[in-house]
C-alpha positions in Angstrom: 114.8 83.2 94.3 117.4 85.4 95.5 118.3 85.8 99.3 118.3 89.4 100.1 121.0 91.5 101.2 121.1 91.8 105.2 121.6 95.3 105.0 118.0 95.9 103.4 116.6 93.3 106.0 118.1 95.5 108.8 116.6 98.4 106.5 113.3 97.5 106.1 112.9 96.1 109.9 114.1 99.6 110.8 111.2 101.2 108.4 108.5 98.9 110.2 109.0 100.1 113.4 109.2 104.4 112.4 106.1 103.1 110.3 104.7 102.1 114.1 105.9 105.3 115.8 104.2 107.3 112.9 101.6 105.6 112.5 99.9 104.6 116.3 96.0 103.6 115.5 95.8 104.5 112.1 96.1 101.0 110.4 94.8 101.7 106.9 97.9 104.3 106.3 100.7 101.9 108.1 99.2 99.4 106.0 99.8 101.7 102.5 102.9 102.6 103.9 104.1 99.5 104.4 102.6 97.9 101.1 104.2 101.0 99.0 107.9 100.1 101.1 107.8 96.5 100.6 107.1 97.0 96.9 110.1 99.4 96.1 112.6 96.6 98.0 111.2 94.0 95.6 110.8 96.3 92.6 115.1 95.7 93.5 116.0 92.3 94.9 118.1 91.4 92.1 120.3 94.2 92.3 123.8 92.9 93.2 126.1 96.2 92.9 126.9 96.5 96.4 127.0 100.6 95.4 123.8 100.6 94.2 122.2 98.7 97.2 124.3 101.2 99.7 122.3 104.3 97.4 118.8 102.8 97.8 119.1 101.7 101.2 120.5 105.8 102.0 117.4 107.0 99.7 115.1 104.6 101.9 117.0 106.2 105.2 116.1 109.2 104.4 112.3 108.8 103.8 112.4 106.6 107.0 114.1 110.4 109.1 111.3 112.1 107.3 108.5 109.7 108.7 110.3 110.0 112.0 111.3 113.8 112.1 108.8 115.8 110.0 105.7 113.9 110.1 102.9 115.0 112.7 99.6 112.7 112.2 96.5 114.8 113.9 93.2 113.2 115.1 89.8 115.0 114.3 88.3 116.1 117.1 84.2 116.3 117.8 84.3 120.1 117.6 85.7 120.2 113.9 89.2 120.6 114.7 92.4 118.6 114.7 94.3 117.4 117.9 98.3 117.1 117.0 100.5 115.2 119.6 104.2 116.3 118.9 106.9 114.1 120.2 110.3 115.8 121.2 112.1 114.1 118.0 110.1 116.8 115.8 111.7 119.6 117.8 114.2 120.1 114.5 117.6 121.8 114.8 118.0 124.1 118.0 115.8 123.2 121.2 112.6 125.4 120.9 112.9 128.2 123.1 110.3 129.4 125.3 108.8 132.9 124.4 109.9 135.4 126.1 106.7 137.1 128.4 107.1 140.7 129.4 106.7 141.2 133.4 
């Protein structure tokens, strides 16, 4: 068995908690989420080209901003409609500007 590299360790700890963040009170898709991330570090633990490791580990960094940045998880309400809590980190790019109101 092969000891795996600290920098997917650090990685993959890093992944669990956006995974938490993302996720708050929806187990069943942390749970896939963190099935599906587990399995795709395994699918590589005997890679050893420290280049190759560095590429998986950026590809896995950016799904992990994605999760963090672009993802908005909405909760059905009893009326038929969806409630959607944004956090400031999906304010992307320029702070969102108030709209202008014409006094």
């Amino acid at each position: 068995m092969s000891v795996p590299n600290k920098f997917t360790l650090l990685f993959y700890r890093r992944m669990l908690h956006t995974m938490m963040k993302a996720f708050p009170g929806d187990y069943n898709m942390f749970h896939s989420c963190r099935i599906e991330c587990r399995k795709k570090i395994l699918e590589n633990k005997n890679e050893t080209d420290p280049i190759k490791i560095q590429d998986h580990i950026f590809f896995g960094e950016e799904i992990r901003d994605m999760l963090e940045n672009n993802l908005m998880q909405g909760k059905l309400q009893q009326n038929g409609n969806y409630r959607f809590k944004a956090r400031p980190e999906h304010a992307m790019g320029e702070h969102v500007k108030p709209i202008p109101t014409d006094n």
